[in-house]
Each structure stands twice: as structure tokens, then as C-alpha cells.
Kinemage of the C-alpha trace (Angstrom):
@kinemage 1
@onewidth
@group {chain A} dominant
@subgroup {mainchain}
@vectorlist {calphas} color= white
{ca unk a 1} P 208.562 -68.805 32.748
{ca unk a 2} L 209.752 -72.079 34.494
{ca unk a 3} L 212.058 -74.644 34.402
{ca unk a 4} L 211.781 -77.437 36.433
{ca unk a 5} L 214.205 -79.878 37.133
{ca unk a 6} L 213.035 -83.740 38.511
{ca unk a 7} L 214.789 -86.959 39.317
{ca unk a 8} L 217.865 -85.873 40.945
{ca unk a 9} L 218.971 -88.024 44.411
{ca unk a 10} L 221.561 -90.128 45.279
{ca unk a 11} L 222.848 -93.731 43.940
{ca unk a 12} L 225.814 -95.652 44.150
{ca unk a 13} L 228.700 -95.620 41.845
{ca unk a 14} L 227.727 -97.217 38.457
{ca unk a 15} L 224.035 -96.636 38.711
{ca unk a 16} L 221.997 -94.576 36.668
{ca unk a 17} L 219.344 -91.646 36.967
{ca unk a 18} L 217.527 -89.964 34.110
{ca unk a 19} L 216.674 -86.074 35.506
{ca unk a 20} L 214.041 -84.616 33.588
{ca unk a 21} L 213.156 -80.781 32.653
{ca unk a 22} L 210.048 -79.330 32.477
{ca unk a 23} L 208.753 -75.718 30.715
{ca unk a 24} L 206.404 -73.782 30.553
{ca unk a 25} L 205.661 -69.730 30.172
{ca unk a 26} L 207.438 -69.723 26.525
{ca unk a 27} L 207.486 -71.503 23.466
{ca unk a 28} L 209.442 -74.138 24.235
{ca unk a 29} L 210.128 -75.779 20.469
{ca unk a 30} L 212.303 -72.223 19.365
{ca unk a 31} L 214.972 -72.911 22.422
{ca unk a 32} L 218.010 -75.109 22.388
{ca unk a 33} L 218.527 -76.652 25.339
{ca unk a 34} L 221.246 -77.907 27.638
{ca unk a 35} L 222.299 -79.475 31.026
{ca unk a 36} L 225.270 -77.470 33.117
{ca unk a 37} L 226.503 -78.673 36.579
{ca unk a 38} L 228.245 -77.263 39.248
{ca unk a 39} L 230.416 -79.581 41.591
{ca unk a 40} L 231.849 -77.732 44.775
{ca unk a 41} L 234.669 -76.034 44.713
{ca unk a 42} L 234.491 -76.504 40.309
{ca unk a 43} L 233.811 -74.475 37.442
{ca unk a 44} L 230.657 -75.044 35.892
{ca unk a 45} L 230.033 -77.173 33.272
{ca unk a 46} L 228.108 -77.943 30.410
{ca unk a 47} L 227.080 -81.052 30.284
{ca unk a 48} L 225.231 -81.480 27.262
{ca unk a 49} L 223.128 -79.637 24.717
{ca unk a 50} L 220.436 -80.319 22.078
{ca unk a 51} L 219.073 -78.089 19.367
{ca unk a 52} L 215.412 -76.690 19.272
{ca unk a 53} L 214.332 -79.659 16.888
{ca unk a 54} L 216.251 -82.498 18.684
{ca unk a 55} L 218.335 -83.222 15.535
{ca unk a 56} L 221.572 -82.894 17.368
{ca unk a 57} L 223.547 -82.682 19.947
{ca unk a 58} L 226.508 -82.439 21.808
{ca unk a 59} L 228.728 -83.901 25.026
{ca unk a 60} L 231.368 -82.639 27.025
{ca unk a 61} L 234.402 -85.445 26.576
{ca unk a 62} L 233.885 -86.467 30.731
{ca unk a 63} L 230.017 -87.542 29.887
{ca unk a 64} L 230.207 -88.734 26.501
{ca unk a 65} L 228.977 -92.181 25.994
{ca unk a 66} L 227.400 -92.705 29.552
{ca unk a 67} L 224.863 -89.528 29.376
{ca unk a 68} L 221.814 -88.901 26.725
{ca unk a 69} L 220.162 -85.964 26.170
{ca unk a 70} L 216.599 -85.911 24.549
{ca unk a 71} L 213.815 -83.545 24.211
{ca unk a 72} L 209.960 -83.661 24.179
{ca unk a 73} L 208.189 -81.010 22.181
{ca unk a 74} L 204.994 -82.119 22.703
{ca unk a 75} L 205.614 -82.853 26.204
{ca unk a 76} L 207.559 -79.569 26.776
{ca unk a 77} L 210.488 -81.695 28.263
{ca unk a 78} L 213.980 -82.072 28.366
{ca unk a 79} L 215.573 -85.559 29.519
{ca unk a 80} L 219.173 -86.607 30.678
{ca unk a 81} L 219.483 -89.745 30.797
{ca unk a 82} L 222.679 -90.610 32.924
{ca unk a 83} L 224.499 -94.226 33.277
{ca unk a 84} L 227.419 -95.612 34.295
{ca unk a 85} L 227.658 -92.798 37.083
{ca unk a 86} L 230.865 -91.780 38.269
{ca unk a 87} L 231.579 -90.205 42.234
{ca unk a 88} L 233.039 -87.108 40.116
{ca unk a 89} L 229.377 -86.729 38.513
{ca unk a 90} L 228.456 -85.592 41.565
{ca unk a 91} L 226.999 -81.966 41.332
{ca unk a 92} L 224.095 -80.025 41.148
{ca unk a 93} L 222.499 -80.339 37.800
{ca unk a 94} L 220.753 -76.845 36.157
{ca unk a 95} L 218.789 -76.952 32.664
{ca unk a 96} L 218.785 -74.309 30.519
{ca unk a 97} L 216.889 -72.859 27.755
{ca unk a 98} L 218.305 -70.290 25.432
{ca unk a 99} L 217.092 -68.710 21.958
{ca unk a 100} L 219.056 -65.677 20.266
{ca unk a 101} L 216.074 -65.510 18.451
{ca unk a 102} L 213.175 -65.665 20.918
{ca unk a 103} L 215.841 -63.195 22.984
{ca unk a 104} L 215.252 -65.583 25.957
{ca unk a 105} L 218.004 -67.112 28.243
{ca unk a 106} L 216.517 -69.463 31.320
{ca unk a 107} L 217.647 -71.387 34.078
{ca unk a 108} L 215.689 -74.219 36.372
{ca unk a 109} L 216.737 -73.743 40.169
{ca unk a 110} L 218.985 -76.880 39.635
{ca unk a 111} L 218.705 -80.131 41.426
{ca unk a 112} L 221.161 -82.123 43.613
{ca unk a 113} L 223.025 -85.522 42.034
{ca unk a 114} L 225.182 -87.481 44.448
{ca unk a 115} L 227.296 -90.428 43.274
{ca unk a 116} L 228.420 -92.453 46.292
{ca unk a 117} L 228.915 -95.788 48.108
């Protein structure tokens, strides 16, 4: 199994990045999937999340509006697409794959965003 996360990097305040998330090893349709970050010296955080289909999803209140999630099925991808970028969005980024049903629970090795001038 592996997540990989992509696009990660620096950029000034109110720029924008889209990180991307790629699978393989399971069967990548069955999972819901979500973004968590971890900012030094801060809790983690989940970020965002998307169902297995891509019918839904769901924010946390400091992203909402500025960040999209998205999935590929075909392309076994996961997208977050993230404008309007804030210093405090500063973190390193982790995707995750989980499935109660599949009994899987992964994580990528998480890559670094930094939000400054």
C-alpha cells in the first residue's frame, strides 16, 4: 500500500497550491478519504474529507471556502486544491485513506506547505 503526497512547497501569502494524492496497493474506490495537517507546536487537524464516491464532503470552519477537495477513481487520486493561502496554513499536509469496511486505515508520509512572504 502507498500513499503519495505531491505539490507541496512554499508560496507567498494569498497564493495557491493544489497537493495531490496518489494510491495504489488497495482498492482505492471503497475508501473515504481526507487531508489532516500538523502545524508545529498544534494539534492535528483535519482538513477536509470526501466520501468513497466523491458525492460529498466536508471542511473544517478555518479552510472552508478557500480549500477543495476532489477525488479521481479512475486516476486513483485525491486532490486539494488550496487558495487564498493563509501564513497559519502553514503545516505539513498527510492524506489519508480509511474504510471500516475494507478494515484498512492509511497514511502518505505527509508533505511540507509553507505560507510566507
Amino acid at each position: 500500500v502507498h500513499l503519495v503526497e505531491s505539490g507541496g512547497g512554499l508560496v507567498q501569502p494569498g497564493g495557491s497550491l493544489r497537493l495531490s494524492c496518489a494510491a495504489s496497493g488497495f482498492n482505492f474506490s471503497r475508501y473515504a478519504l481526507g487531508w489532516e495537517r500538523q502545524a508545529p507546536g498544534k494539534e492535528r487537524e483535519l482538513v477536509a474529507g470526501i466520501t468513497p464516491s466523491g458525492d460529498s464532503t466536508s471542511y473544517s470552519p478555518s479552510v472552508k471556502g478557500r480549500f477543495t477537495i476532489s477525488r479521481d477513481n479512475v486516476k486513483r487520486t485525491m486532490y486539494l486544491q488550496m487558495n487564498s493561502l493563509k501564513p497559519e496554513d502553514t503545516a505539513v499536509y498527510f492524506c489519508n485513506a480509511v474504510s471500516a469496511y475494507e478494515d484498512g486505515d492509511y497514511w502518505g508520509q505527509g508533505i511540507q506547505v509553507t505560507v510566507s512572504s
